[in-house]
N, C-alpha and C positions, 0 to 999 in steps of 0.2 A: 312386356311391360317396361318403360321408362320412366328415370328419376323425373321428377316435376317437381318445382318451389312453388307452396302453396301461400297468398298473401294472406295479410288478418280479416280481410271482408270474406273472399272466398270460405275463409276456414268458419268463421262466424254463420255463415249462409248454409253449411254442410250441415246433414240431417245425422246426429249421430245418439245414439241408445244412451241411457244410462246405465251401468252394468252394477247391481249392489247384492252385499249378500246380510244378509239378517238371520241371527243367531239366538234363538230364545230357549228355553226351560221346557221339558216335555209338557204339553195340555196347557201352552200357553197361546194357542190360536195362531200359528206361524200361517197355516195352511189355508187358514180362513181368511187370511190377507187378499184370497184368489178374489173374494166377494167384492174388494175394493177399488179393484181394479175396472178401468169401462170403455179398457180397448181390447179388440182382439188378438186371444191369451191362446197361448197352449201351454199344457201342464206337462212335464215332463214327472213323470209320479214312479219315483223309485222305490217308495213304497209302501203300495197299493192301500193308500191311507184317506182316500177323498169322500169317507164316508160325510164328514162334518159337512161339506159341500154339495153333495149331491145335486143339490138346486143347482150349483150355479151351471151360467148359459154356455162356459167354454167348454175348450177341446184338450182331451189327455191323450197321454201313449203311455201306458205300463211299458217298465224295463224295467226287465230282470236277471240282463246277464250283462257283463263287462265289455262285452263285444257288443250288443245291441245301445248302450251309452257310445261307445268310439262310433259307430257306423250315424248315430242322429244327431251328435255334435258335428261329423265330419259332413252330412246332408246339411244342415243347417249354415253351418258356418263356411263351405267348400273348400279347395283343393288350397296348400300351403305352397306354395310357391319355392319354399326354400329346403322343403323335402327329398330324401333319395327317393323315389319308385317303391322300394319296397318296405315305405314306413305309414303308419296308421296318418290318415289326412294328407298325404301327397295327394296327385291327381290321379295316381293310376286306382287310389283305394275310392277317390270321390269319382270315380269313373264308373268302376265297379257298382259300388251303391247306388250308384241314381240308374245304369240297368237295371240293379234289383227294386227300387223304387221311385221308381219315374213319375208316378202318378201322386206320391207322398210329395215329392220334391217340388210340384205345382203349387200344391195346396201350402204347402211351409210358408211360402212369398206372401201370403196373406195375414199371417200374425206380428202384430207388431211389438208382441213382448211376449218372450220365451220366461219361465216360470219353473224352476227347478225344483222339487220336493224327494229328496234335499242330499244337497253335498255330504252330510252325514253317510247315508248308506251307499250312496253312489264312492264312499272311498271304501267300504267292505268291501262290493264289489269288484273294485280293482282288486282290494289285497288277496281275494279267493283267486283273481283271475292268474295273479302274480306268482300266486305259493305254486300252478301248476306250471307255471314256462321249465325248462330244461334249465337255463341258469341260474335259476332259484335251487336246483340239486347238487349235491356238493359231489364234484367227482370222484374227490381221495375216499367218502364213506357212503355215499350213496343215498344220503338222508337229504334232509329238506333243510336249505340254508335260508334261516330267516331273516339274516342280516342282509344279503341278494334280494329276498324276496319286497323287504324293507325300501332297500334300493330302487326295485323294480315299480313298485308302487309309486315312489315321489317323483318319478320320471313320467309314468301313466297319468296323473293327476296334473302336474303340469302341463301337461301336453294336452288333455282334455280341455281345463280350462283355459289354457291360453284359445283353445278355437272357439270361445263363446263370447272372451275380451276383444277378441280382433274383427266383431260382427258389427260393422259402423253405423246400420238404423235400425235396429231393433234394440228395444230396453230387455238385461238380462236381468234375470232375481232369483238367486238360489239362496237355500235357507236350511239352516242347518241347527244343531244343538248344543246349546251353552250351558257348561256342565261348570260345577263347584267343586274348586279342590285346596287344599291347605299345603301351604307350604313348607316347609322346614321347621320355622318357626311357630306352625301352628294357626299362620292367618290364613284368611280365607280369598279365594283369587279364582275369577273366573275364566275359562278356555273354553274357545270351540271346541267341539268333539269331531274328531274325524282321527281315521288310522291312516299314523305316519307321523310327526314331529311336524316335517317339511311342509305341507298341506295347509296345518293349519296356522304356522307363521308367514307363509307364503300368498295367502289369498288376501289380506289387506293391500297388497302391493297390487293385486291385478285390481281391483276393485275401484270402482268412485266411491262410493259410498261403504262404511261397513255399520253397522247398526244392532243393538242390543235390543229387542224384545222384550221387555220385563215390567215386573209388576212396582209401579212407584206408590207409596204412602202419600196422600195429599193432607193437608192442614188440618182437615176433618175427621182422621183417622182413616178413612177407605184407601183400599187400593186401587187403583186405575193401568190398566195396560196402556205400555206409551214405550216413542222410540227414542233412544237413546242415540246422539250423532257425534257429542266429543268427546274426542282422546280422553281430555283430563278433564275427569268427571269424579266425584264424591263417593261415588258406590265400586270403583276402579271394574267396569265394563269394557268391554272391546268395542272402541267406537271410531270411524274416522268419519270427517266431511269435506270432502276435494271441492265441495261444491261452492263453500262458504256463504250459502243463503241459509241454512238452517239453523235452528236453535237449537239448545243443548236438549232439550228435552221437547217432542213433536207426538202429535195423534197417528196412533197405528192405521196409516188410511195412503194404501200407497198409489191412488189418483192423485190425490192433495199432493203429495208427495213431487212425486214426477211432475206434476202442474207448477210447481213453486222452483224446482229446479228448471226446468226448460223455459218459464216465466222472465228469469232472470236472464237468460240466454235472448230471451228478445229483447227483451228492453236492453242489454250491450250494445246489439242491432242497430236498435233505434235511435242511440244516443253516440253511436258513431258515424252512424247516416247524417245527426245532428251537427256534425263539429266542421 
C-alpha cells in the first residue's frame, strides 16, 4: 500500500457508509428501526431479541460469545494493516476466519448496511470475555483484578469498533440503551449504557451521527417517538450531527434518514461540477 493525496472531487465522488449509533429507552422500538430501512441489511442480533421483526425481509447472525463479535467485525471489515500477527484483526486473524468462513465472506459483499443490536450487550460480552484473560488475575493474590479486566474491556471495544468505523461503503448502525441517572445534585442526566466509562464517552468521536430515540410531548399532549440530532438540546440528550443537514428533532425512519444525508452529498457534487 502507498501514501496517495486524495483531491476534493475524488474524495466527493468516493462511496462511503454513514456510520451512527442511536441510543434509546428499553421498548422504545430501536430494533424496529430494521423495518425502515430498504437496502440490504444484515442484523448483527446480540441479543437474540428480533421477535418484534420477525416479518422483516433481512438477514441476522446471533452472537453470542466475544470471540464470535472479533471474528464478524474482523470478516466484515478485514485485515488492519497496522497490526502485529498475533493481534485480533491483523491479517494472519482475517486470514484464519475467511478459511473458516469462506462462503460467509461472499455473501457479506452484498449488504450494504450492517445493523448492530446492540453495542449495549455486545460490551458484556467483552467484559465476560475480559474477566477470563490471564491478565485480568492478579498474580501477588490469585483473584480476579477488575481494575485489568476494566482495562481489558476499553481496549477490546475499541478495537471492535474502530473495524466497523474504517469500513468505507457500507452504512453502519448500532444501537444501544439510554439509561437515566441523577446526579450529585440530584438532577436527572441521561447516558448510554454499556460497561466501561471509556466505551461510552468514546463512541460519539467514532461516529457521524449519535442520536437519542425518545419519546417527545407534541402541542396536543401525545407523545411521538422521534430522533433527537443536537448537542444542545432542551431535554440534555446525547446527540451529535457531523452531517449538518438535519434538524434538531427528525422522524425515527432511517431510509429518510440516510436519503437526506447522502442527498446532500450530491447536491456538494453538483454544485461543484457547477462552479
Amino acid at each position: 500500500m502507498t501514501l496517495k493525496i486524495t483531491n476534493s472531487e475524488e474524495r466527493l465522488k468516493t462511496t462511503t457508509g454513514v456510520k451512527i449509533v442511536i441510543f434509546g429507552p428499553y421498548g422504545i422500538g430501536k430494533t424496529s428501526l430494521l423495518k425502515t430501512l430498504d437496502k440490504p441489511t444484515l442484523c448483527l442480533d446480540f441479543e437474540a431479541g428480533l421477535l418484534a421483526v420477525q416479518d422483516w425481509q433481512g438477514d441476522s447472525i446471533n452472537i453470542r460469545t466475544w470471540n464470535e463479535a472479533r471474528d464478524i467485525a474482523c470478516l466484515i471489515g478485514g485485515a488492519n494493516p497496522a497490526l502485529k500477527a498475533d493481534q485480533a484483526y491483523s491479517q494472519r486473524h482475517y486470514d484464519h476466519i475467511l478459511g473458516r468462513y469462506g462462503d460467509l465472506s461472499a455473501k457479506l459483499s452484498e449488504y450494504r448496511c450492517i445493523f448492530i443490536d446492540s453495542v449495549t450487550v455486545a460490551s458484556r460480552l467483552s467484559l465476560l470475555w475480559a474477566k477470563l484473560q490471564p491478565e485480568a488475575i492478579s498474580e501477588r493474590t490469585g483473584k480476579q483484578d477488575m481494575r485489568a479486566a476494566y482495562g481489558i474491556l476499553a481496549q477490546e471495544m475499541m478495537a471492535w469498533l474502530n473495524q466497523f468505523q474504517h469500513i468505507p461503503d457500507k452504512d453502519i448502525i448500532l444501537v444501544g440503551t439510554l439509561g437515566q441517572y441523577l446526579d450529585d445534585f440530584n438532577r436527572p442526566t441521561w447516558l448510554p449504557q454499556c460497561e466501561g466509562t471509556k466505551t461510552a464517552s468514546e463512541i460519539p468521536g467514532i461516529v457521524d451521527e449519535v442520536i437519542s430515540m425518545v419519546g417527545i410531548k407534541k402541542e396536543d399532549g401525545k407523545e411521538v417517538r422521534s430522533f433527537i440530532f443536537h448537542a444542545i438540546n432542551s431535554w440534555g440528550y446525547p446527540a451529535k450531527d457531523r452531517s449538518g443537514c438535519l434538524d434538531m428533532v427528525e422522524e425515527p425512519h432511517l431510509g429518510k434518514l440516510l436519503s437526506k444525508i447522502k442527498n446532500k452529498t450530491l447536491s456538494t457534487i453538483s454544485t461543484t461540477k457547477g462552479v
